[in-house]
FILUMFI-600432 format. One record per residue (C-alpha): residue in one letter; x, y, z. Coordinates in steps of 0.05 Angstrom, whole numbers, padded with zeros to 5 digits, always signed. Layout:
N
aXYZ...
END
This chain:
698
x-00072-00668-00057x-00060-00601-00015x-00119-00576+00026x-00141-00504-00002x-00126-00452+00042x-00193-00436+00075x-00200-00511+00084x-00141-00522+00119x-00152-00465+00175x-00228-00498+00183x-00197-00570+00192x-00142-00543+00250x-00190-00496+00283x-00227-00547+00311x-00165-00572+00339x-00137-00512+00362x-00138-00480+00427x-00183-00402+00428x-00134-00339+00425x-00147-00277+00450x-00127-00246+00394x-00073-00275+00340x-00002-00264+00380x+00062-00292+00363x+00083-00342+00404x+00142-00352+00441x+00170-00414+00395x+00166-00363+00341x+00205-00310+00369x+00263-00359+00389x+00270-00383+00313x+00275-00311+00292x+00328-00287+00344x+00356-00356+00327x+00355-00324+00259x+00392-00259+00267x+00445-00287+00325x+00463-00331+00262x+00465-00280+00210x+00502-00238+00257x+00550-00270+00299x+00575-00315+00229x+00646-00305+00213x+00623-00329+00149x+00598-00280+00094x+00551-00331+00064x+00511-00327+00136x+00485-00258+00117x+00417-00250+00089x+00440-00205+00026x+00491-00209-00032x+00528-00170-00091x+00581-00160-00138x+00640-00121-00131x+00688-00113-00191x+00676-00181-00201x+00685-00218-00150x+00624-00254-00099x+00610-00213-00033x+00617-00281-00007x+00684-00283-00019x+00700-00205-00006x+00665-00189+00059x+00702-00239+00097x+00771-00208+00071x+00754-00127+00089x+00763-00108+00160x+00689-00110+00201x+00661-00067+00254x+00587-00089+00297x+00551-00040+00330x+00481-00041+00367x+00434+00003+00405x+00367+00009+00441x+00316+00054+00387x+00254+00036+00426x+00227-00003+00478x+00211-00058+00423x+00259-00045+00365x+00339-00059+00372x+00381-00039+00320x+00451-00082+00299x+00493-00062+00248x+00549-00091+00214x+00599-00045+00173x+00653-00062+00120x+00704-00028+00084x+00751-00040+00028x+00804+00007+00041x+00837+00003-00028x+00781+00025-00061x+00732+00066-00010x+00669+00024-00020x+00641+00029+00051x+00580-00032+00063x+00535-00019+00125x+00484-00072+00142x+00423-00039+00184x+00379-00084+00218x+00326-00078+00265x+00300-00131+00311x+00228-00132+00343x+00219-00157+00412x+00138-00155+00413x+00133-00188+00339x+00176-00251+00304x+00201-00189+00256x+00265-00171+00227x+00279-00117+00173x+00347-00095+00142x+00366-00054+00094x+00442-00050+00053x+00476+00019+00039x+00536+00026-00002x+00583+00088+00000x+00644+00112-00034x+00681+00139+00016x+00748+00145-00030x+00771+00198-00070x+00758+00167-00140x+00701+00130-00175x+00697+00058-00151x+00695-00006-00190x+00631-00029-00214x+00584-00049-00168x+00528-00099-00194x+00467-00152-00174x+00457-00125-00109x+00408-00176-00070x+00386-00146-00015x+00346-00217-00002x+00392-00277-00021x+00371-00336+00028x+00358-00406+00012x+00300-00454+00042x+00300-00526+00059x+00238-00561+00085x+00242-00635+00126x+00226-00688+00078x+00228-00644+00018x+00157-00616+00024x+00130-00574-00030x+00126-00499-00012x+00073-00459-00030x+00068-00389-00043x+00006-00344-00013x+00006-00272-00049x-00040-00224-00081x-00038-00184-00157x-00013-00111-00152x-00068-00051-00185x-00093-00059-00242x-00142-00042-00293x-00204-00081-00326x-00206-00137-00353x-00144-00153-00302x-00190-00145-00230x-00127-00116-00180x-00108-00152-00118x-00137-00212-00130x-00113-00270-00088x-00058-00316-00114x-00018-00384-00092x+00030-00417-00124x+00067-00487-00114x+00137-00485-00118x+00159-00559-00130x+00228-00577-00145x+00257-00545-00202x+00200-00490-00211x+00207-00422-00206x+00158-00362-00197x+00189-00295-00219x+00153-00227-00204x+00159-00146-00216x+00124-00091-00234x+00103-00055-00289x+00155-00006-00313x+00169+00024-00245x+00103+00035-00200x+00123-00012-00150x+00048-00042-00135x+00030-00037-00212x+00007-00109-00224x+00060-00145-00184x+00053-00133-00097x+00117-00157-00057x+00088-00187-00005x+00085-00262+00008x+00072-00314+00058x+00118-00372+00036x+00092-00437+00070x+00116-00501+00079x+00052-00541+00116x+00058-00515+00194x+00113-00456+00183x+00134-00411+00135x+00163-00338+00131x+00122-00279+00108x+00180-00241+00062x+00168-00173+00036x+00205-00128-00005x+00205-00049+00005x+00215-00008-00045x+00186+00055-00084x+00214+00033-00159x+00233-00020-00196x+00243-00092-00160x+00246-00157-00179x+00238-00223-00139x+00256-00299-00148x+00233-00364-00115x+00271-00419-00142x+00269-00486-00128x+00329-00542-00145x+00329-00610-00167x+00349-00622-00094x+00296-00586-00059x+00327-00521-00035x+00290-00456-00053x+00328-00391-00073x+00289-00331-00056x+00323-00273-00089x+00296-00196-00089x+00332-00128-00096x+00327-00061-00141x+00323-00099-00215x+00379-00072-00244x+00441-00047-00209x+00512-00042-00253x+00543+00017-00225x+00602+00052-00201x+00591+00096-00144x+00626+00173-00152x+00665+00191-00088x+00616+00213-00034x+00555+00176-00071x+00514+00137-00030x+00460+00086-00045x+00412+00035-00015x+00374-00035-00013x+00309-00042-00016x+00285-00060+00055x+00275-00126+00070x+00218-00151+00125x+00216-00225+00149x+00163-00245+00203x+00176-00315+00229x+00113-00363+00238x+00100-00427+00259x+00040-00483+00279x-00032-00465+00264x-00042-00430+00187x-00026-00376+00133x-00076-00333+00152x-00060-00329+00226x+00013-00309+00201x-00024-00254+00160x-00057-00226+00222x+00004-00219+00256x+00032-00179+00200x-00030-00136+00197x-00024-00125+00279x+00051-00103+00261x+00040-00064+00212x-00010-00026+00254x+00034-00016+00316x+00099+00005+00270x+00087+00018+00216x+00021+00063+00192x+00036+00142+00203x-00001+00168+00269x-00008+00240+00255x+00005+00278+00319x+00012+00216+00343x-00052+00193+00350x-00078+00134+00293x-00116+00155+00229x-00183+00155+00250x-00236+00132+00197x-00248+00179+00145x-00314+00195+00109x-00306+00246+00049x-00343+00273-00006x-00317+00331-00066x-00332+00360-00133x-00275+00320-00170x-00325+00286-00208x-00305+00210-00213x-00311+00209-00278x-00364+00269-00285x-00302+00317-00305x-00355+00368-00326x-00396+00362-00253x-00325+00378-00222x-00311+00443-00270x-00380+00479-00260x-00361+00474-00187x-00289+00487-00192x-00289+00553-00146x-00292+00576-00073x-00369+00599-00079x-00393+00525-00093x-00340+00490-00050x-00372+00521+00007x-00441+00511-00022x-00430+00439-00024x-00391+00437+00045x-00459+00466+00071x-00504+00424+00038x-00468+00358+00063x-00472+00387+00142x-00543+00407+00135x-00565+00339+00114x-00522+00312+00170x-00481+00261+00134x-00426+00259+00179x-00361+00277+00140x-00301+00288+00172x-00266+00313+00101x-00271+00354+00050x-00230+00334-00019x-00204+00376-00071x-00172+00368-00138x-00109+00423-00143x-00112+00407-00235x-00183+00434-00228x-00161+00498-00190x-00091+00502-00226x-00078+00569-00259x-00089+00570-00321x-00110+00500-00329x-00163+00505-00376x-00128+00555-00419x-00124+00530-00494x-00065+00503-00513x-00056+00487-00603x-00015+00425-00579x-00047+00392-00519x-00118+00413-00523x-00148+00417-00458x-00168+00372-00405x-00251+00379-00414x-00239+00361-00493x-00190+00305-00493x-00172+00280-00429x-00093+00314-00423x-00084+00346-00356x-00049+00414-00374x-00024+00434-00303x+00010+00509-00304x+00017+00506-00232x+00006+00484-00160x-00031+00530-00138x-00105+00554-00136x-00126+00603-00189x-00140+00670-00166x-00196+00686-00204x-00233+00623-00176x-00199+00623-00104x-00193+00700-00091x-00177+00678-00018x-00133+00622-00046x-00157+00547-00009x-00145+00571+00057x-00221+00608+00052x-00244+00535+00033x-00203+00501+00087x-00234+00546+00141x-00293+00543+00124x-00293+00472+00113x-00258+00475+00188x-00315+00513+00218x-00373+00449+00190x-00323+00393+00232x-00280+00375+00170x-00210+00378+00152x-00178+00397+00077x-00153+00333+00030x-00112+00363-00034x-00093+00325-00088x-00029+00349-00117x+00023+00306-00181x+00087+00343-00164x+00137+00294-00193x+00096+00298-00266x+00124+00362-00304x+00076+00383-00362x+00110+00443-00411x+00087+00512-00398x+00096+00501-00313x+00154+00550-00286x+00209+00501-00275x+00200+00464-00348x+00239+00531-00367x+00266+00559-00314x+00306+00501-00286x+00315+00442-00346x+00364+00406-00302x+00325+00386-00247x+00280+00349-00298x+00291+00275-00328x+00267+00253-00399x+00241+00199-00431x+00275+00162-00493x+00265+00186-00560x+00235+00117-00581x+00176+00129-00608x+00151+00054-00587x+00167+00076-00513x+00135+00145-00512x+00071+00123-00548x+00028+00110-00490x+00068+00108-00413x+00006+00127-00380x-00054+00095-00390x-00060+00110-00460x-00044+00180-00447x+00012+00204-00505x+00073+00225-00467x+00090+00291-00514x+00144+00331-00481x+00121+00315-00409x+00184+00306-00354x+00199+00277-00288x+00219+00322-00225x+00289+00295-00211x+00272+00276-00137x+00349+00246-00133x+00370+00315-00149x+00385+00351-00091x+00373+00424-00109x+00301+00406-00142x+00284+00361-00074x+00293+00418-00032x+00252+00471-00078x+00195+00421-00075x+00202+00409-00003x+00206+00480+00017x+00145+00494-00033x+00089+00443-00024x+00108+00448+00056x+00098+00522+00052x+00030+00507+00011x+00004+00461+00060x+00011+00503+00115x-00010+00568+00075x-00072+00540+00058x-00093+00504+00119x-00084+00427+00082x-00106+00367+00128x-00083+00309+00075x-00042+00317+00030x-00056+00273-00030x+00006+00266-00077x-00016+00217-00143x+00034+00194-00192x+00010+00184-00257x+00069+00172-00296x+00117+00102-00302x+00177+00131-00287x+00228+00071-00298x+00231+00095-00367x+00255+00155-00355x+00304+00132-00292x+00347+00085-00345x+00351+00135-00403x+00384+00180-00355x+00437+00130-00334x+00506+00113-00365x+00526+00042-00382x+00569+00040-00313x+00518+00078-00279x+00458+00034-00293x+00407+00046-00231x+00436+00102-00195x+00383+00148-00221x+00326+00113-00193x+00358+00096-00126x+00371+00156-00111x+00305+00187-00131x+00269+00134-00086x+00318+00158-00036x+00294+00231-00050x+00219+00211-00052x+00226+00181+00017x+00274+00241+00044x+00216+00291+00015x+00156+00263+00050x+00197+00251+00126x+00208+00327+00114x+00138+00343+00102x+00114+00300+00161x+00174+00329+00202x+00149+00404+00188x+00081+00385+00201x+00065+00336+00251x+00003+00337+00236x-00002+00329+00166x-00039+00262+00140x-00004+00234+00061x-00052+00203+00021x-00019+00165-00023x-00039+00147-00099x-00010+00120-00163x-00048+00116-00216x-00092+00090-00160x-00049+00039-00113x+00007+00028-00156x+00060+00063-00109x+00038+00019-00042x+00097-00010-00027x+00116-00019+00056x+00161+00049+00051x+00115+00080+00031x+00056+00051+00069x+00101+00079+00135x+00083+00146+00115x+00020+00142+00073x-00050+00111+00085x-00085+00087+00009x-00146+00133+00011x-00148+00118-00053x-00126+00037-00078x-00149+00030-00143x-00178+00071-00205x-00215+00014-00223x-00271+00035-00170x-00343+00032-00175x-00355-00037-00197x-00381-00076-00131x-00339-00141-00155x-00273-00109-00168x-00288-00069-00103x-00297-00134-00066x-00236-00161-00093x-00194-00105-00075x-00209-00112+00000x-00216-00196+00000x-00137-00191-00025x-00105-00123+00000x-00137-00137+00070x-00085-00187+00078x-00027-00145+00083x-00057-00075+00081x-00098-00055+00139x-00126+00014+00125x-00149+00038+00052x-00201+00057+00023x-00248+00079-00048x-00306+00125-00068x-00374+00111-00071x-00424+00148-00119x-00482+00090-00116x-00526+00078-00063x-00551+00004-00075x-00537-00041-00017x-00494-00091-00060x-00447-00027-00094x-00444+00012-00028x-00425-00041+00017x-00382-00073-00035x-00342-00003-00026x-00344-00003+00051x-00281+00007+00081x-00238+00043+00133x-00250+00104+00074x-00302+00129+00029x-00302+00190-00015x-00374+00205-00037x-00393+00242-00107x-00456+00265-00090x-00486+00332-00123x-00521+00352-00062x-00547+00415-00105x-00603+00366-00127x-00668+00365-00080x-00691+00302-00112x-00635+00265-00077x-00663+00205-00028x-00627+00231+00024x-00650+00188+00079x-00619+00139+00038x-00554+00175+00038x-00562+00180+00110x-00571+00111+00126x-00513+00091+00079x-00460+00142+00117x-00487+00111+00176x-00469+00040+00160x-00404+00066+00136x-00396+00101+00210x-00414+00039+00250x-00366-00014+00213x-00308+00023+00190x-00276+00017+00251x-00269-00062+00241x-00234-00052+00182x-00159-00050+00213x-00170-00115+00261x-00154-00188+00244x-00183-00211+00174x-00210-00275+00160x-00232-00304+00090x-00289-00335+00102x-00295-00365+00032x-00251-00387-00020x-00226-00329-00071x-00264-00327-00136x-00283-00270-00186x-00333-00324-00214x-00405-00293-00212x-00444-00357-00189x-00411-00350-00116x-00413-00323-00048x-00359-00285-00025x-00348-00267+00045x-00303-00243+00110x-00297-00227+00177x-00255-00172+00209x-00255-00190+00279x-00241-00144+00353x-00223-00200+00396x-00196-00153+00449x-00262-00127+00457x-00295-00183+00441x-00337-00158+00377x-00329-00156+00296x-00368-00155+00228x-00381-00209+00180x-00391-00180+00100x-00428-00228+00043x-00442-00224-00013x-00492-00269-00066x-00472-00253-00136x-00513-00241-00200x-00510-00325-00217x-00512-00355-00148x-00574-00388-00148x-00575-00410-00064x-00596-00353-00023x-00566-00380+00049x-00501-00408+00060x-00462-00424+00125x-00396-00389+00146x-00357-00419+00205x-00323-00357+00241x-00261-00355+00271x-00227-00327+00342x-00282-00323+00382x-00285-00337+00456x-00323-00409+00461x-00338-00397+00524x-00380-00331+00508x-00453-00311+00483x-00443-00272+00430x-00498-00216+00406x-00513-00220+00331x-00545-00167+00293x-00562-00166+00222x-00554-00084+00192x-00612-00097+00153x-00657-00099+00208x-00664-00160+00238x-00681-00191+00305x-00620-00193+00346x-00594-00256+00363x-00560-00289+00417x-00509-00342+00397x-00447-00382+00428x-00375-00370+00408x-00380-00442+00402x-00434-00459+00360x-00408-00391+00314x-00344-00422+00304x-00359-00493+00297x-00440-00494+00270x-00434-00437+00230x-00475-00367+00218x-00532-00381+00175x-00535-00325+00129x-00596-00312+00080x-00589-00255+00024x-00654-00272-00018x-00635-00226-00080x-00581-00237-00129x-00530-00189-00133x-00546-00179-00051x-00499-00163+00009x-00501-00168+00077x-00467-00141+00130x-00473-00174+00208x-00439-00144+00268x-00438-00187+00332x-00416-00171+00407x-00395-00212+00463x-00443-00206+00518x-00415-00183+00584
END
């Protein structure tokens, strides 16, 4: 029987020799050059990591027939870039392998483009893989498959952690929900075969699709690309992979492979606006969460800066200041005989993307100076790839917009419920519409003073991608809107170095690794507020995500530090007197003394369970600087108020200050005895958290 995986990592680390810190070592970064030289330096086709179908025929068979030209250079002190380029010269399909090599992390990433170079359309291009690699393990071991559920809504709790055993002859197939790439499936995984495996993860912003499947022999086929590509290309057309990240591990466990991946994403992979990295944020508005009347009454520049005072005089520490551009839309609460409005029914009925001028007279950029002037900076929320009738370019430029089918089973309810009616898509593939939208929101931002841009996507798009394509041009329309999408936020970031993107879908249903390189997740789930779904969000995205964040509108200690994280938007009406504030001002305060830990190395410190007789609990841990944070928490059924968590990466050798947040004594306790004893923890109450920080004492 297989050890769980929280029992495994407590049986080795007794075993195991103290890190400073999880690092690769150097046996792992010789099996992953090991890896590329071979994928490289193959005269062999079937040596590459990625596969397709052209006109028929295997790339297998093809590549190693068309005339091949290697090329490498130096991007950075740690990245090195190879690529491999193929041409058919009969037909003008161009292939160019891109991929990048880290020398300070077991990492490799590629990505596959594909270009007609020719002068007429090329033959059909299909079942692009841009991940076709097979798996063997010594003595036919089972593999098993560490991942996590993408966003989703009640009853279905998102992220929650998932494994899998892929035995001969199973498979596990995943994707997402009708193109919002994190909606209900996530591509990450850690595939592990006992003391190695390969964390494999798929980027893309649309529709994928993944495979692991296993033989009667033992091999495993992992499989992942854009889900549906039969295409012809149109002479100068070019499209793209998804990109494709391994990391390379081996000896000790799963989750010391996850903490490398967290460490890279962190040095290459989240944005650093003006090059500096995104610093916790602590924000509060007047969008209401779920008080849409609240967020009307106060939809104007008089009580925006009411409330921006209010929040400084009671000294609670925000460094943000968050706005809604659908509450301040012109025109958006206008009366409409077909849609109704947004305070009676629910429909947004956006006119435009800008502030209304009888509400803003000085447009946001009076907010956003003001706001400035108490220590915080400007977070918009703008839906610019959702077209509703009645906004300029509906009429004045149809052909930058895509539709959905006519079906009426399709168009009944694409967005949560929400009837589609004549709503479009902003062509992000097109390139006319790209750059009116680039030009426009980047003149916005900087017109109006914008910190963070927040772009949501509430909208499945894959629906509308498909209808648009031929049946010999099936996926060109959403590859080359993800390509747009991509192209469109560089731009912005390019303009304005430093401008922050807050990315949401529907919540987190768009936080796929491209994206995540140019967006933090202010924002991960809609399904906020409830402290269990709020601690299974962080227990499973903390794995592979190591900044995001949620609002908070209660103050109990089991909701608010349920919600902790490296962000918090708070809905407090500070207009009220009767408001506890030294409550409030002891909760920011928590929030400002831990949510720093939040991007270190994570460690489970119990099993995963939505169950509510358990404890739950974790550590995020600073080993650098020799400190951390342990969070528990005793649900509404557990009936044992202590329980013992062993922690992990400490020094042995070290004393180690302990402090409980809820005012107890400080203690003084060995790495040793933390690790291998245990940290009593005692939450008396049901439905109780706790939260310890500890320090290693000089």
């Amino acid at each position: 029987m297989r050890k769980s995986p929280v029992l495994l990592w407590l049986t080795v680390m007794f075993t195991s020799l103290w890190l400073q810190g999880e690092v690769a070592t150097k046996q792992e970064m010789r099996i992953e050059q090991q890896a590329v030289k071979n994928w490289l330096s193959g005269a062999r086709s079937q040596l590459l990591p990625f596969s397709f179908t052209y006109s028929a025929e295997s790339s297998n068979e093809i590549l190693r027939t068309w005339p091949r030209h290697d090329g490498t250079r130096k991007l950075d002190a740690d990245r090195t870039e190879h690529t491999i380029r193929w041409a058919d010269h009969q037909t003008g399909l161009e292939v160019r392998l891109v991929l990048d090599e880290y020398s300070d992390f077991p990492v490799v990433e590629w990505t596959v483009y594909f270009k007609n170079a020719g002068a007429n359309d090329t033959p059909i291009l299909e079942d692009i893989q841009a991940l076709n690699l097979d798996f063997q393990t010594p003595g036919r071991k089972d593999f098993t498959l560490h991942y996590i559920a993408g966003d989703g809504e009640a009853p279905q709790a998102g992220y929650i952690t998932e494994q899998k055993t892929l035995a001969p002859t199973s498979e596990a197939r995943f994707a997402p929900v009708i193109g919002q790439t994190t909606n209900g499936a996530f591509p990450y995984y850690n595939l592990d075969w006992g003391d190695e495996g390969r964390i494999i993860v798929v980027g893309w912003s649309g529709q994928w699709a993944s495979c692991f499947s296993r033989d009667g022999a033992g091999t495993l086929k992992v499989r992942a690309g854009q889900e549906l590509t039969h295409l012809k290309l149109h002479p100068g057309e070019e499209i793209r992979s998804p990109m494709i990240v391994q990391q390379f591990w081996k000896g000790g466990d799963w989750i010391r492979a996850q903490n490398i991946w967290r460490r890279w994403m962190r040095a290459h992979n989240m944005p650093r606006p003006s090059g500096k990295n995104v610093p916790p944020i602590l924000a509060a508005g007047t969008a209401g969460f779920n008080q849409p009347n609240y967020a009307i009454a106060l939809d104007n520049e008089s009580d925006q800066k009411l409330l921006i005072k209010r929040y400084s005089e009671e000294k609670l520490g925000l460094n943000y200041w968050w706005m809604d551009i659908y509450n301040s839309s012109t025109n958006f609460w206008m009366k409409d005989d077909k849609y109704g409005t947004y305070g009676s029914n629910g429909l947004y009925l956006a006119r435009a993307w800008e502030a209304d001028p009888k509400q803003y007279p000085n447009g946001l950029r009076a907010v956003s100076d003001y706001a400035r002037s108490e220590g915080m900076g400007l977070i918009v929320w703008y839906e610019p790839e959702q077209v509703w009738p009645g906004y300029k370019i509906f009429n004045e430029h149809p052909e930058w917009l895509l539709s959905a089918p006519t079906d009426p089973a399709v168009r009944k309810a694409i967005n949560q419920g929400i009837p589609l009616e004549d709503r479009r898509l902003l062509n992000l593939g097109n390139p006319e519409a790209l750059q009116w939208l680039t030009d426009h929101l980047s003149q916005t931002i900087a017109r109006e003073g914008i910190a963070v841009y927040r772009q949501d996507f509430n909208l499945e798009p894959l629906v509308f991608w498909r209808a648009s394509d031929a049946p010999d041009r099936q996926g060109v329309t959403e590859n080359l809107y993800v390509q747009g999408y991509l192209r469109y936020w560089d731009e912005l970031r390019k303009r304005d170095p430093d401008l922050l993107i807050d990315t949401c879908a529907s919540g987190g249903r768009r936080n796929d690794i491209e994206t995540l390189r140019r967006a933090v997740p202010l924002w991960r789930s809609d399904d906020s507020f409830n402290p269990v779904m709020e601690q299974t969000h962080t227990y499973g995205l903390s794995q592979w995500v190591p900044y995001s964040g949620t609002g908070i509108i209660r103050t109990d200690t089991y909701a608010y530090r349920s919600a902790l994280g490296s962000s918090l938007v708070a809905a407090w009406d500070l207009r009220d007197q009767k408001l506890d504030y030294d409550r409030l001002r002891k909760v920011t305060a928590e929030f400002q003394r831990v949510s720093s830990y939040y991007v270190e190395d994570f460690y489970p410190l119990t099993e995963f369970s939505l169950a509510p007789n358990v404890w739950l609990g974790w550590q995020f841990n600073r080993p650098e600087q020799g400190d951390g944070m342990v969070q528990a928490f005793r649900r509404a059924d557990n009936n044992d108020p202590v329980k013992t968590f062993l922690l992990r990466d400490l020094d042995p050798q070290a004393t180690y200050h302990v402090t409980n947040l809820d005012d107890s004594p400080r203690k003084r306790i060995s790495g040793k005895d933390l690790m291998r004893q245990g940290l009593s923890l005692e939450i008396p109450d049901k439905n109780g958290a706790v939260v310890i920080v500890y320090s290693r004492v000089h």
